[in-house]
C-alpha positions in Angstrom: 4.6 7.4 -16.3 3.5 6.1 -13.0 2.7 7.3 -9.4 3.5 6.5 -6.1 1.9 6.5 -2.4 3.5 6.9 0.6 3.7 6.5 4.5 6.7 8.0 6.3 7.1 7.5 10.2 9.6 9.4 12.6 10.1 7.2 15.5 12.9 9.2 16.8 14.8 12.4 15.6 16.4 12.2 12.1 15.0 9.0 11.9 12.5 7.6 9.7 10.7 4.2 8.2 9.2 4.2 4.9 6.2 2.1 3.5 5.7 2.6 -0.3 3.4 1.7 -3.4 4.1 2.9 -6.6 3.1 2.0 -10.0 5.1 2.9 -12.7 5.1 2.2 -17.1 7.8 1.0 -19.0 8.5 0.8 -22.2 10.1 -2.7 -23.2 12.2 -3.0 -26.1 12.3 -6.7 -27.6 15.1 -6.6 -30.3 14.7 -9.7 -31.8 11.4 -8.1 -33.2 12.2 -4.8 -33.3 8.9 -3.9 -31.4 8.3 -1.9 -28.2 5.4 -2.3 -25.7 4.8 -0.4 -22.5 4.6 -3.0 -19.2 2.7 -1.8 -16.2 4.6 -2.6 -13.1 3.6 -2.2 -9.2 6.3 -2.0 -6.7 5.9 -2.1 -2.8 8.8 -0.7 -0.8 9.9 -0.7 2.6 12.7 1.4 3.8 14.7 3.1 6.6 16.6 6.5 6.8 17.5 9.8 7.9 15.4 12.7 7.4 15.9 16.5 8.4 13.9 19.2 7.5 15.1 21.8 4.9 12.4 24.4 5.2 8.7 24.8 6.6 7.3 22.4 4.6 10.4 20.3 2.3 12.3 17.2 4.5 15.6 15.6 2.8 15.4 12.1 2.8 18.3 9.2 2.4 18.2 5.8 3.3 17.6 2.5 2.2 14.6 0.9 0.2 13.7 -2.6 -0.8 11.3 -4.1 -3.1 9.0 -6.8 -1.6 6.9 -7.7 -4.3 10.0 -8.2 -6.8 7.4 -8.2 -10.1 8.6 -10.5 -12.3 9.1 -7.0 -14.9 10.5 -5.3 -12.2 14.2 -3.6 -12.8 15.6 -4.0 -9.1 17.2 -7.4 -8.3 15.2 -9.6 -5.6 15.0 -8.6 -2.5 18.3 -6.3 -2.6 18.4 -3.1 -0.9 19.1 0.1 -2.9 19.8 3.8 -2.0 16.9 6.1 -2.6 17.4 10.0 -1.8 15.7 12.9 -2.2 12.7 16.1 -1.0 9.3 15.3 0.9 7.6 18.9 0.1 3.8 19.2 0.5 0.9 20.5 2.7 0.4 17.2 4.3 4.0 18.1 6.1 2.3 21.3 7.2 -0.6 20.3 8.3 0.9 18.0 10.7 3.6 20.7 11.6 0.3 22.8 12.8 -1.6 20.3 14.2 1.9 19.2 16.6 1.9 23.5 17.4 -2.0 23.6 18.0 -1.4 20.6 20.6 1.6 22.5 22.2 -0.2 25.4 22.6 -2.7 23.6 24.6 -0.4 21.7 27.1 
């Protein structure tokens, strides 16, 4: 259980960088006790990929994210890139999609 914040930027076409908080919960087993205990653990990511849109209001991402804040209870190794892919789909991406028309329609 967890959630995650997010700023994406489109400096050029296809392109995007990617800052990222997320907080997530995991469960930690520790066998020489036989006992479990959930471990909250923040993440801050910064990442680069490319990005195309699927529909209206979906984008497919891929690219690359890192870690900075490599929390001591944190699964990813320091500081080591991994490949993160999937859908942006909200009304935030249409909103900005209007407000980009709006503007054109006004030039």
């Amino acid at each position: 259980v967890g959630g995650n914040l997010f700023i994406q930027y489109n400096p050029v076409v296809n392109f995007y960088l990617k800052t990222e908080f997320e907080y997530d919960n995991f469960k930690n087993y520790e066998t020489t006790q036989n006992t479990s205990s959930k471990q909250g653990v923040p993440f801050l990511f910064l990442g680069a990929g490319y990005s195309t849109p699927v529909s209206r209001t979906a984008i497919f991402n891929a690219g690359l994210k890192v870690d900075v804040l490599n929390n001591e209870h944190s699964p990813f190794p320091d500081y080591n890139p991994f490949f993160s892919a999937g859908n942006s789909v909200g009304i935030v991406i249409l909103f900005f999609k209007q407000m980009q028309s709006r503007k054109h329609k006004l030039s």
